[in-house]
C-alpha positions as CSV (number, residue, x, y, z in Angstrom):
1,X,21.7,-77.8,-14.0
2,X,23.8,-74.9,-15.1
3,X,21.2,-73.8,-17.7
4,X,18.5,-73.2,-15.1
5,X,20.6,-71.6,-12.9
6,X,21.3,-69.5,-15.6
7,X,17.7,-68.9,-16.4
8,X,17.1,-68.1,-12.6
9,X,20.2,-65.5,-12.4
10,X,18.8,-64.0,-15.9
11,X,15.0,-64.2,-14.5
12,X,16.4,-62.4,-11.4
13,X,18.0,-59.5,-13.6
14,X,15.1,-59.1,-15.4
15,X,13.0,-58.0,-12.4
16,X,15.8,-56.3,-11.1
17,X,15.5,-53.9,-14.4
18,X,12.2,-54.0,-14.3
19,X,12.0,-52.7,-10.7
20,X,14.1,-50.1,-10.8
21,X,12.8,-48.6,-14.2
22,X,9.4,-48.5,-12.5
23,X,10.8,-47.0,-9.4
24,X,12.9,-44.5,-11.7
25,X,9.5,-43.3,-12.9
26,X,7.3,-43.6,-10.2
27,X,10.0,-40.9,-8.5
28,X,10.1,-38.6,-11.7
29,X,6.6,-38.5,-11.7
30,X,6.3,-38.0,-8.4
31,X,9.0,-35.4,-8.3
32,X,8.5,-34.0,-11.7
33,X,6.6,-30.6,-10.8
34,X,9.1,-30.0,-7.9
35,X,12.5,-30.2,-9.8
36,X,10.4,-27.9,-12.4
37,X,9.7,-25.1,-9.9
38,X,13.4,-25.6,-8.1
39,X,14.6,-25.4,-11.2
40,X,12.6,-22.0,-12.4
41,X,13.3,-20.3,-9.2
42,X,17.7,-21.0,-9.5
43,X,17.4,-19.2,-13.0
44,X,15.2,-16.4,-11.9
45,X,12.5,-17.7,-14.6
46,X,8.8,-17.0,-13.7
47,X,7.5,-20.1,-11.7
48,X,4.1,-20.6,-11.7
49,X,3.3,-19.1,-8.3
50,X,5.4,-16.1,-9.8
51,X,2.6,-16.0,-12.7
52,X,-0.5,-16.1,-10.7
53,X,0.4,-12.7,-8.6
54,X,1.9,-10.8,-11.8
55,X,-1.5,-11.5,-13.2
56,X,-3.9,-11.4,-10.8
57,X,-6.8,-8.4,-10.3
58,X,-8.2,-9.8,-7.4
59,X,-8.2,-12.4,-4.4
60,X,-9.8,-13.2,-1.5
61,X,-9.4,-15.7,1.3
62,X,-8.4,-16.2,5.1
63,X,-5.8,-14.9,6.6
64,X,-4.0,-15.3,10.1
65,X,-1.3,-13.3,11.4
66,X,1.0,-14.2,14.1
67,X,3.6,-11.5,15.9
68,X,4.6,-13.1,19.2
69,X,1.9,-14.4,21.1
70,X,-0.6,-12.3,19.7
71,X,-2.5,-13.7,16.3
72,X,-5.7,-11.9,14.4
73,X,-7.4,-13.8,11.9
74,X,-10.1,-12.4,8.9
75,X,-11.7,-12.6,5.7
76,X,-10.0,-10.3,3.1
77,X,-10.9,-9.5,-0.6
78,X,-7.8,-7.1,-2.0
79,X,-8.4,-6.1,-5.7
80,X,-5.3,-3.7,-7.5
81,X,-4.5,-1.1,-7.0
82,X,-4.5,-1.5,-3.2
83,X,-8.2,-1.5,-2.8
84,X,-9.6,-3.9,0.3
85,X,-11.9,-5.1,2.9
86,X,-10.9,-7.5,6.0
87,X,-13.7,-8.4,8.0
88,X,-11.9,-9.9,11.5
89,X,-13.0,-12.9,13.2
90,X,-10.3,-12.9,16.0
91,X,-9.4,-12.7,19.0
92,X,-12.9,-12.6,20.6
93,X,-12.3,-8.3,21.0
94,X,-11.5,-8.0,17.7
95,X,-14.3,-9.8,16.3
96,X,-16.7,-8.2,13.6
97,X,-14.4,-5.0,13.1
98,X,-13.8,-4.2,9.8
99,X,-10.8,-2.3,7.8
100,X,-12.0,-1.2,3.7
101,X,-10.3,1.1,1.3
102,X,-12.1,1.7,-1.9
103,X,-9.2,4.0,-3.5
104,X,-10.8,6.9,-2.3
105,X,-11.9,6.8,1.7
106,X,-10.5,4.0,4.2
107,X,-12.9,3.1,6.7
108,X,-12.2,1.4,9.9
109,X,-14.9,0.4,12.2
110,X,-14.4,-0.9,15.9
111,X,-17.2,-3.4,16.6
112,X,-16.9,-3.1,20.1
113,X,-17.0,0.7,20.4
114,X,-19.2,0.8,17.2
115,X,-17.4,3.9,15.9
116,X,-16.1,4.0,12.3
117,X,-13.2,6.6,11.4
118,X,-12.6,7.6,8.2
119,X,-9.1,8.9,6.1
120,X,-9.0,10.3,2.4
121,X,-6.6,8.6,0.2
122,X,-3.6,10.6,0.4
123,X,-3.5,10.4,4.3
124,X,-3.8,6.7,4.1
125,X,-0.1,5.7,3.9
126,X,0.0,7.2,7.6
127,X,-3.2,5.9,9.3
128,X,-2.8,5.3,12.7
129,X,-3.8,2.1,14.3
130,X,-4.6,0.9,17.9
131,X,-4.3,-2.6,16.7
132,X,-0.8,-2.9,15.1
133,X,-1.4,-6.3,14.1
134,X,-4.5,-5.8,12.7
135,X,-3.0,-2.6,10.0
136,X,-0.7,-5.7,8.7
137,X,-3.4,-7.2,7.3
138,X,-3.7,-4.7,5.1
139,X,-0.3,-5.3,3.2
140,X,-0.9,-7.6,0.2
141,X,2.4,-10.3,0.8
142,X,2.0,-12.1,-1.7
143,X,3.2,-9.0,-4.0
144,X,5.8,-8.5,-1.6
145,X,6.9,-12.3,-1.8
146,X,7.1,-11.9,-5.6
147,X,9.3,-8.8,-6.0
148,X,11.6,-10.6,-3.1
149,X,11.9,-13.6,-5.5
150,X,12.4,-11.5,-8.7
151,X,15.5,-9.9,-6.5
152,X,16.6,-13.2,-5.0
153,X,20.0,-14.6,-6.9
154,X,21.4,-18.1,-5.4
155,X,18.1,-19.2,-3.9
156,X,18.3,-21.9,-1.9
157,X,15.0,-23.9,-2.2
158,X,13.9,-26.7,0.3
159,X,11.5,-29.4,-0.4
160,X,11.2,-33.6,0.7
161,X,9.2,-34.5,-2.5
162,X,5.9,-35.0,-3.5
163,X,4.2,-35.1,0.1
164,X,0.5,-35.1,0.7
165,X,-0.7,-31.6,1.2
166,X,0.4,-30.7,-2.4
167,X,2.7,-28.3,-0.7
168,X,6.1,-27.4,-1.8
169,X,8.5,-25.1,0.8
170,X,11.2,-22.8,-0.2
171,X,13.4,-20.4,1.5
172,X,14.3,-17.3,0.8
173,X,17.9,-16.9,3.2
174,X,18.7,-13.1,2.6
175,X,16.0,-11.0,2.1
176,X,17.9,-7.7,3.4
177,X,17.1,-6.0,-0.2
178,X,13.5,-6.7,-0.2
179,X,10.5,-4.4,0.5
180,X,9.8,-6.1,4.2
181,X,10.6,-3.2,6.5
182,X,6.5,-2.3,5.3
183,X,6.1,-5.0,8.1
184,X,7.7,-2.3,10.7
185,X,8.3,-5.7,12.7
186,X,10.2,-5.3,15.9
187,X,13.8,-7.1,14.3
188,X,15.2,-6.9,11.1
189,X,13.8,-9.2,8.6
190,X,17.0,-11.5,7.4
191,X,14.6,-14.7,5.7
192,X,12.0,-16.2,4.7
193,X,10.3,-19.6,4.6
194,X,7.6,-19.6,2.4
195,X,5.0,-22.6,1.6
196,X,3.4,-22.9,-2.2
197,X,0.4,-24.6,-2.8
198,X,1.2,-26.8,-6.0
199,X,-2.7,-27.2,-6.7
200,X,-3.5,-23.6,-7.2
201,X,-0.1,-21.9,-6.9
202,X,-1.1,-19.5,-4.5
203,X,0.5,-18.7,-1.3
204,X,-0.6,-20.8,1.8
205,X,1.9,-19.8,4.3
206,X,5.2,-17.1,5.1
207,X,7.5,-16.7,7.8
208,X,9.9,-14.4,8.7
209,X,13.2,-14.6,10.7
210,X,15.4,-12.2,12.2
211,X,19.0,-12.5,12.1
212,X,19.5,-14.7,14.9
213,X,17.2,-17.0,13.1
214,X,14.2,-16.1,15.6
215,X,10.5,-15.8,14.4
216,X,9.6,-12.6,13.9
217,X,5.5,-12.5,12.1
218,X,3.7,-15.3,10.1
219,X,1.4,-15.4,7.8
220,X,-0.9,-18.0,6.8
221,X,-4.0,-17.9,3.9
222,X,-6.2,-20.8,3.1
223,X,-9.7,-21.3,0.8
224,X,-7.4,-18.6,-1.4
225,X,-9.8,-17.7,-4.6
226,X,-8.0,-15.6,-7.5
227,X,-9.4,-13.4,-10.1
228,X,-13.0,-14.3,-9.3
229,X,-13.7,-11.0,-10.0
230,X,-14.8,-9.3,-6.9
231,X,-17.7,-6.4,-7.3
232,X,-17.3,-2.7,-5.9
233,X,-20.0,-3.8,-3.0
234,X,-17.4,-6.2,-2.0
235,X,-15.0,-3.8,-0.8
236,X,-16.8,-0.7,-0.4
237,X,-18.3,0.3,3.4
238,X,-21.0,2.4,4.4
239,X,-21.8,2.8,8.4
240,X,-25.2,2.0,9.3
241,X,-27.2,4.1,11.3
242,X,-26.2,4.5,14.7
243,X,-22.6,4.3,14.2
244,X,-20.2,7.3,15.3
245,X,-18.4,8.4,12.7
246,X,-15.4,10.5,13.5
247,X,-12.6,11.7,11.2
248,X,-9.2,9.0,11.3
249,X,-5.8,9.3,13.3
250,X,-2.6,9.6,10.9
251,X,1.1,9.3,12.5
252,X,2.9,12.0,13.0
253,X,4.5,12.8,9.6
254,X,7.5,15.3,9.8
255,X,7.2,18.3,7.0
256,X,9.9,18.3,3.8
257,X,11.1,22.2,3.3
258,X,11.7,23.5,-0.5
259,X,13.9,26.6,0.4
260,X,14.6,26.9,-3.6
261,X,12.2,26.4,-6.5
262,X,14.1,23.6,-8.1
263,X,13.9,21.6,-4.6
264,X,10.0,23.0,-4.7
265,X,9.9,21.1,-7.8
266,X,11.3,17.9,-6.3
267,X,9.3,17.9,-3.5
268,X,5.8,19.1,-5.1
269,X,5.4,17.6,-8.4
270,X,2.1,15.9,-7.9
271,X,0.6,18.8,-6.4
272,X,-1.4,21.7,-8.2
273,X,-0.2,24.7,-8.8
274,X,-1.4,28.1,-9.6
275,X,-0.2,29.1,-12.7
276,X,-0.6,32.5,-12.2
277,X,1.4,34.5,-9.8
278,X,1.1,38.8,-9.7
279,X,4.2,40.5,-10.9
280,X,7.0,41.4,-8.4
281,X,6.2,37.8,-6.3
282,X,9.0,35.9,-5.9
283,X,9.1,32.2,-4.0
284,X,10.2,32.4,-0.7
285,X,9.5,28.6,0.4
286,X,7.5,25.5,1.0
287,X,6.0,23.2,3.3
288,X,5.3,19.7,2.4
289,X,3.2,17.2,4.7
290,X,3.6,13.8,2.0
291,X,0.7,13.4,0.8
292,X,-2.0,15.3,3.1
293,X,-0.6,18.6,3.0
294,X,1.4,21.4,1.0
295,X,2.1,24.9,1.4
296,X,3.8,27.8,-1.1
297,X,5.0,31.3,0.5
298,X,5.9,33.9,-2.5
299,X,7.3,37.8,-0.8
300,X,7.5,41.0,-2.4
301,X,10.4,41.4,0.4
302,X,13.0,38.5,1.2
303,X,11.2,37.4,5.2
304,X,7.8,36.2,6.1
305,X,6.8,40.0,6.8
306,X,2.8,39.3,6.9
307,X,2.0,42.3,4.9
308,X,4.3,41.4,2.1
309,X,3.6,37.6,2.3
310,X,1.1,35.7,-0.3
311,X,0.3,32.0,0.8
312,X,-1.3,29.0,-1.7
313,X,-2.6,26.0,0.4
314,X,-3.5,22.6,-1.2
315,X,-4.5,19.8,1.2
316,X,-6.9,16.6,1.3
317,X,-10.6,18.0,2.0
318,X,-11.5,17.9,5.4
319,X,-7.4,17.0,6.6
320,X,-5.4,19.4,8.3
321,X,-8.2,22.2,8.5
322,X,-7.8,25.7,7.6
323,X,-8.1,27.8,10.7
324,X,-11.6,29.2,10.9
325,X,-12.1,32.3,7.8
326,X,-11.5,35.4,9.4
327,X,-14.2,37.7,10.9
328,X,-15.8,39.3,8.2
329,X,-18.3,39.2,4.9
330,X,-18.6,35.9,3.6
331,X,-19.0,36.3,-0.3
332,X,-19.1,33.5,-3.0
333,X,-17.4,33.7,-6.5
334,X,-17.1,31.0,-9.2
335,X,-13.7,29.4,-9.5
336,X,-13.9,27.3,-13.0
337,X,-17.6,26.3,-11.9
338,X,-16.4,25.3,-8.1
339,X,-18.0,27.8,-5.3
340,X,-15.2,29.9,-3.7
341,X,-15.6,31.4,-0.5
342,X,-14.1,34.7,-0.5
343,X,-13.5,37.2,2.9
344,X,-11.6,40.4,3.5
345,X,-10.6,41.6,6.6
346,X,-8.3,44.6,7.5
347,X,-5.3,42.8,7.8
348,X,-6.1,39.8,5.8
349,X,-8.0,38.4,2.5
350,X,-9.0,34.8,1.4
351,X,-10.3,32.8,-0.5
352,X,-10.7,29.1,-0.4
353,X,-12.6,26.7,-3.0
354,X,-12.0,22.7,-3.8
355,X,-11.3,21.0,-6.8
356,X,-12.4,17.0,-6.4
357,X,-11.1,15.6,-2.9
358,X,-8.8,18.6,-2.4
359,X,-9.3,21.7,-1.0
360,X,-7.4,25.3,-1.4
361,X,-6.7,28.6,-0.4
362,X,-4.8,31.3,-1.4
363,X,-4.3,34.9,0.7
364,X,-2.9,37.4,1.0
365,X,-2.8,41.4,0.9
366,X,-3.9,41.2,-3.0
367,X,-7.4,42.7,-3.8
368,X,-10.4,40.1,-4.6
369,X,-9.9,40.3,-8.5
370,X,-6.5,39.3,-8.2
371,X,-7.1,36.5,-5.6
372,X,-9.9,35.1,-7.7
373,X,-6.9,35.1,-11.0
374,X,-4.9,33.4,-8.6
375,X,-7.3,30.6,-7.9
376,X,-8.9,30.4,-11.4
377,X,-5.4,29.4,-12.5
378,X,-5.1,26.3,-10.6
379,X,-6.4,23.9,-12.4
380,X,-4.6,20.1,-13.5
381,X,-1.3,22.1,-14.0
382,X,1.4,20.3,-11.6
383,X,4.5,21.7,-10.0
384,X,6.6,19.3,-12.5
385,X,5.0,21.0,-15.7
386,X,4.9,24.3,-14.2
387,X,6.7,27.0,-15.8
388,X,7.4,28.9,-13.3
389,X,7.3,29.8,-9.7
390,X,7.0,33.5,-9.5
391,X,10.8,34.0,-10.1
């Protein structure tokens, strides 16, 4: 009698081991790819999800946005660097409009008013939209999400285990330091609740919070495709006939002033310069519109007395246009094989030619020979490498 209820009791045990061992790794296997990631993410290693957006060169996929009540949803294809196309689907009015920017001209056509606006490269970071919402579709956030995790120290992830949407959630609870006022949202962005797809490792959804913990925008992507290699046609647009095209609205940007040539430096490194300047000009000062516009004043005096003043204009091609050329004879000269437009009145001359997407002028009471030296010398020579500025 006592040895089988010995037997049972060690029967018993056995299953109880047993059990539990195949429990124990059931749960680790179940669990394994989400202690993995947590884990990554505390020691600010690169997680897989990390890995796909430091190496991707293109993806495309849907994406809805939510702001409130409001919500537009599209298609988008977004290859680096920053070149796109989102064809909308919703709301019912913003249906079959269509945002694309090929690195050089950013198209934006309004189904509904079939009119297409256009905006050269350098004007892009200051488009102006009617539909708010819709311009946030043009930020890439997965990017954005991965420089906020690279920042992030004391991450607290959240997950429930394996669950059936392959779908792991983690949150991001101060975000203060990351790149998220691009989202201009209404309240200041304090954290994040982002979803991972385990399958893929791609993004599938983001929310933001405000301080007080309220909802400020989603985001939400599915049928996500990476590095599929998406062709030029993809992203490009070209209106069809019988659209309007007009030229694009940019915000109002407020001018930077160089009242030195070191700050002129600072503020005008990317921009041509001439590299030639007549003896006994000196700089005066600068105008800078970021990235649409720049201007340089040299004197012979020490004010903005018009008959002592030489100005050099760089802007984007058909941005900001020059005033109309004065009254007078038209004549063309070569300016390093580009077609300069030269005219001479009594109280001013000019001349104005382009380089690529750019155009420029120069005047000023200076004789054509000299104009034409001023403008042959602007050629890839930057403000940062310049020697000088006519001191």
């Amino acid at each position: 009698m006592v040895t089988l209820r010995c037997a049972i009791i060690c029967l018993l045990m056995f299953i109880f081991i047993i059990v539990t061992a195949a429990m124990v790794m059931v749960f680790n296997s179940a669990d394994s790819d989400h202690h993995d990631f947590v884990y990554d993410l505390q020691n600010l290693k690169t997680p897989p999800f990390v890995k796909t957006y430091t190496s991707v060169q293109d993806f495309s996929g849907n994406i809805t946005i939510t702001e409130g009540p409001e919500s537009t949803s599209g298609r988008i294809a977004y290859r680096n660097p920053g070149n796109y196309r989102i064809e909308f689907t919703s709301p019912p009015g913003s249906a079959g409009d269509i945002i694309a920017f090929n690195g050089t001209v950013r198209w934006y056509y309004v189904h509904a008013a079939n009119e297409a606006s256009y905006l050269p490269s350098r004007a892009v970071p200051y488009a102006f939209s009617p539909n708010p919402l819709q311009e946030l579709m043009t930020i890439p956030f997965p990017d954005l999400i991965v420089h906020c995790i690279a920042e992030q120290h004391g991450l607290v992830p959240v997950f429930s285990g394996k669950n059936p949407d392959n779908v792991i959630t983690i949150g991001l609870p101060n975000v203060t330091s990351c790149r998220f006022q691009e989202l201009q949202a209404g309240e200041a962005i304090t954290s994040v609740k982002v979803q991972i797809d385990l399958i893929n490792h791609t993004l599938k959804k983001a929310d933001f919070y405000s301080a007080r913990n309220r909802s400020v925008l989603s985001v939400s992507y599915s049928d996500v495709h990476v590095n599929s290699s998406i062709p030029d046609e993809v992203l490009s647009y070209t209106p069809p006939a019988g659209v309007g095209i007009v030229r694009g609205r940019i915000v109002q940007v407020t001018p930077q002033i160089a009242a030195t040539p070191d700050e002129a430096r600072h503020l005008f490194s990317t921009y041509r310069y001439p590299t030639y300047i007549p003896e006994g000009y000196t700089f005066l000062s600068g105008d800078n519109f970021p990235d649409t516009y720049s201007t340089f004043f040299y004197s012979r005096g020490t004010d903005m007395n018009a008959s002592e003043l030489l100005r050099y204009d760089e802007q984007v091609s058909d941005w900001f246009p020059y005033e109309t050329l004065p009254d007078g004879v038209v004549t063309t000269v070569d300016i390093n094989g580009a077609v300069g437009r030269y005219t001479e009145t009594s109280f001013v001359h000019q001349l104005t030619w382009d380089i690529g997407n750019y155009s420029y002028q120069v005047s000023g009471p200076l004789d054509k020979d000299e104009l034409i030296r001023i403008a042959r010398g602007v050629t890839n020579t930057t403000v940062a490498s310049a020697g000088q500025f006519g001191t």
